[in-house]
N, C-alpha and C positions, 0 to 999 in steps of 0.2 A: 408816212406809211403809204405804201402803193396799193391802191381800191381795184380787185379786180373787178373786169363790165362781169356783169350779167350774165351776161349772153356769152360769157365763154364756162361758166360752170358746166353744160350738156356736154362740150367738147372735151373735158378731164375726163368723163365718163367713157365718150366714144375713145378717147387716148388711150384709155384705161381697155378696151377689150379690143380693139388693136394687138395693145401689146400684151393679152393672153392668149391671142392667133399669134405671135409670134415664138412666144414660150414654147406652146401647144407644138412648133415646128421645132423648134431645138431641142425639147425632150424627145420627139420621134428620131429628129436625124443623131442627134450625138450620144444621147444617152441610152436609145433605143428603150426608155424608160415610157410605155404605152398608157402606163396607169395617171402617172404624170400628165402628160400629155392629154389624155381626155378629162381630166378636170381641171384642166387649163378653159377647154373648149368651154365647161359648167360654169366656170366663172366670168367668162365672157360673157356666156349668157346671161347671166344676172346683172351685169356692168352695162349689153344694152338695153335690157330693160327700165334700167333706172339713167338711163341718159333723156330717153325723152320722158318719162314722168320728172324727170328737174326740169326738164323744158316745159312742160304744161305749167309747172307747179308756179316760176319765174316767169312765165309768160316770155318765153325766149325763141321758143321758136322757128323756124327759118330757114330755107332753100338752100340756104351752104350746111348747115346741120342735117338735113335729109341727104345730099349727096354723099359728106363724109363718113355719116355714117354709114352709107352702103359701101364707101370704100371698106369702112373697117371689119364690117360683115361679110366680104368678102375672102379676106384675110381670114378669119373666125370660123367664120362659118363655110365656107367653101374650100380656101385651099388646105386649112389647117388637117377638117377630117379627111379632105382625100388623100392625103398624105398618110395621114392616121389608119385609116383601112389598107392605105395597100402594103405598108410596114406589118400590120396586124395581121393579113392572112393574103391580100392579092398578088404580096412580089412572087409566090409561089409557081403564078400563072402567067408569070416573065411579059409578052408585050399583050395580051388577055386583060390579064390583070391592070394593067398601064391605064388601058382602056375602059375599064369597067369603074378603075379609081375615081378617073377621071370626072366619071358622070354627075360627084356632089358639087363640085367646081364648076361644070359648065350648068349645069338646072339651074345652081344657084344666083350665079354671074345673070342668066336669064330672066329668073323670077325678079332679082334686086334690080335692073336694067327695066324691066316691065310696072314695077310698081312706081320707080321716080316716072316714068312717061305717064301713067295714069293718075298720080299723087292729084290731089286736089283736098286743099284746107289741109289741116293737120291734124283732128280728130275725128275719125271714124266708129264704124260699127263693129267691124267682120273682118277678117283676112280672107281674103280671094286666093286661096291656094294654098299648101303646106308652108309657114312661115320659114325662114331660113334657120335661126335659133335652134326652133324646137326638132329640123332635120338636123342638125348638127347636136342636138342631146343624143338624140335617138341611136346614133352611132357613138361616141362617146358613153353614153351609159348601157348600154350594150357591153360594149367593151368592158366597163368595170362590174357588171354583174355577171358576166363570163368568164373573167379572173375571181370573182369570190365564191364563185360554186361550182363549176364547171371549168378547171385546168386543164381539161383534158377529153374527149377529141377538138379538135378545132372549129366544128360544126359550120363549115362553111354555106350550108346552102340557106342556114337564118343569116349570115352576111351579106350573101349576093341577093335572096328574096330582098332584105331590106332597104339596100344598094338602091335597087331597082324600083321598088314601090316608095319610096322615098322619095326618089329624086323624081320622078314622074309626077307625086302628089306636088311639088314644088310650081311648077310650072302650070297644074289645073288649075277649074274654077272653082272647085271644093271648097264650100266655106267652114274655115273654121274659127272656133266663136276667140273671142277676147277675156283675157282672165277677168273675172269682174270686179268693180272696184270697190273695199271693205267697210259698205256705205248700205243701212238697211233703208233711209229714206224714201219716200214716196217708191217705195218696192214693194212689186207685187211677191204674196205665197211661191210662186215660184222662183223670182227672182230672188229670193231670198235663201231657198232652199239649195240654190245652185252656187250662190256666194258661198254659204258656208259650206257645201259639200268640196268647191276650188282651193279654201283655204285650209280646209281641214286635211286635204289632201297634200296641200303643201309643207304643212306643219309636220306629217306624217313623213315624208318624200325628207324634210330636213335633219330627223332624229336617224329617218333608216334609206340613208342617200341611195347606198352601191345593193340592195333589196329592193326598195319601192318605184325608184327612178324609171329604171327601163319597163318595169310592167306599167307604169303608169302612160309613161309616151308610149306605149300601145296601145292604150285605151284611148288616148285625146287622138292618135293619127284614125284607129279604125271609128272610133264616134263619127269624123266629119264624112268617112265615105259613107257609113250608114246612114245619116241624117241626111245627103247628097241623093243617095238613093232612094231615101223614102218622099225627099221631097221628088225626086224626078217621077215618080210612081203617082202622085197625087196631082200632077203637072201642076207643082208651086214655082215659081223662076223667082227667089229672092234677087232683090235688088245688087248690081255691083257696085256695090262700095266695100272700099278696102281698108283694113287699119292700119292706124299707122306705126310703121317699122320700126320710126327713130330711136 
């Protein structure tokens, strides 16, 4: 019987949302099937989420798993929605449009190129910036709560606002926080409070996906600029450390 190492479990994971940035693009180009396609991106996301918690979990770890996995978030998370948007509503806007696609691809490519240079150790606090994931939810579930209630007009200017504040929030220093982990332990009342209101939220986001999804990534992206602005108002400079992506 052949024992696979360890240390390649995180990589079936990162394999695994790879190849629903790859879906994610064949549903947009062939089948023009957009719905498809953006819960390709949803499932990605959850495949890298759980790449590096089996890394923490195995104690696996490791400088090639941090690189791969930005390769496959870029795939995922970067070409897959720009392509997705501009199928969705920017081919409209012929070389405009090209260019405005463009911009989840290139933030992203940036923000994931910016966090391997500043990587240090493998567990952190905070993300330093809109994580690449949750801007590629953010359009992806958009998209399906805009097919489930809204068919009709195209409302392009919640696309391009998003586009735009999205892919900017990517590349700030915006902290936003870390889901937390389902452990009431030496937690304080607040920590506590905040675990179950993340999980309850998700358990919520999982019965009523294409309803709860997109209002919810509007509430995690505008919390971190409110929280950003109140500490800048108080002149707080939390610390830069960044979570980690893998």
């Amino acid at each position: 019987m052949i024992k696979i190492p360890r240390s390649i479990l995180p990589n079936f994971f990162t394999v695994g949302n790879m190849f629903t940035g790859f879906m994610s693009v064949i549903f947009t180009i062939r089948d023009q099937d957009l719905k498809a396609a953006a819960w390709m991106i949803v499932l990605g996301a959850f495949l890298d989420a759980m790449d590096g918690k089996v890394a923490r979990i195995t104690n696996t770890s490791s400088k090639f798993g941090v690189e791969y996995d930005s390769l496959a978030d870029v795939v995922t998370f970067g070409f897959a929605p720009s392509l997705l948007i501009y199928s969705f509503f920017f081919y409209q806007w012929h070389f405009v449009g090209i260019f405005i696609s463009f911009f989840p691809l290139l933030f992203g490519s940036i923000r994931l190129a910016r966090f391997n240079v500043q990587l240090s150790g493998f567990s952190k606090d905070f993300f330093n910036g809109l994580p690449t994931p949750a801007a590629a939810v953010s359009f992806a579930s958009y998209i399906l709560f805009k097919y489930e209630y809204f068919p009709e007009p195209e409302l392009p200017k919640i696309i391009l606002i998003l586009t735009f504040l999205v892919s900017v929030l990517m590349v700030s220093n915006i902290r936003y926080e870390l889901v937390p982990q389902l452990s009431f332990r030496e937690s304080t009342t607040r920590q506590k409070f905040r675990t179950i209101l993340y999980w309850s939220s998700f358990v919520l986001v999982l019965i009523f996906p294409q309803t709860l999804m997109f209002p919810f990534m509007i509430i995690y992206i505008l919390a971190g600029i409110v929280r950003y602005a109140n500490t800048t108002l108080r002149g707080v400079n939390p610390k830069n450390i960044e979570a980690d992506e893998e």
